[in-house]
N, C-alpha and C positions, 0 to 999 in steps of 0.2 A: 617359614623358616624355624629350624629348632635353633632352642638358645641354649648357651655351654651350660651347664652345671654351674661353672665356676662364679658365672655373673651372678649369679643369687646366695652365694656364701658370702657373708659376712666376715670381715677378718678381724680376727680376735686378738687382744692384745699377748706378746709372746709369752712362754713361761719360764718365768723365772723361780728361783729356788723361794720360799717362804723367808723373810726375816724373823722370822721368830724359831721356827723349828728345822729347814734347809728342805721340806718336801717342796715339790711343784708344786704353783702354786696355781689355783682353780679361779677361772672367768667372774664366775661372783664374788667371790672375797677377794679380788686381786687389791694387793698384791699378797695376800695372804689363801694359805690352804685349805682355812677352815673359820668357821665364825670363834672357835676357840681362841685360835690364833691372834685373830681380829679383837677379840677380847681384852689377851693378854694384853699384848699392843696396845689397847684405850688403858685399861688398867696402868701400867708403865709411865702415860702419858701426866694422867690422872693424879697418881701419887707423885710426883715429882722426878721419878727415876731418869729421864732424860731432860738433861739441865744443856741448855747452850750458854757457855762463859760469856762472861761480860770484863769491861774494865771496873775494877775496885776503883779508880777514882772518880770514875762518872756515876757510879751508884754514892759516892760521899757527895758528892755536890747535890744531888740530886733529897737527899736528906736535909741537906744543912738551907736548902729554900726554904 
């Protein structure tokens, strides 16, 4: 018996636009386009550019231990 084509592709995760520059984005750097990208991205991380808020009073109590 022949087998489909289909059964032996691999399915790839979809494409989405890059967050850092809006191309498609490519199967190895996913979710990014480029190792640039990827880069930037560590970079950003790195330097502190993406802060998630906290509460100001649970960082004073957290000092005042």
């Amino acid at each position: 018996m022949m087998q489909n084509k289909k059964d032996n592709v691999t399915t790839l995760k979809p494409v989405k636009p890059c967050p850092i520059c809006e191309k498609n984005s490519i199967q190895k750097y996913h979710p990014f386009c480029s190792n640039r990208c990827a880069n930037v991205d560590l970079n950003r991380w790195l330097s502190g550019a993406y802060v998630i808020a906290g509460d100001d009073k649970q960082d004073e109590n957290i000092e005042l231990e």
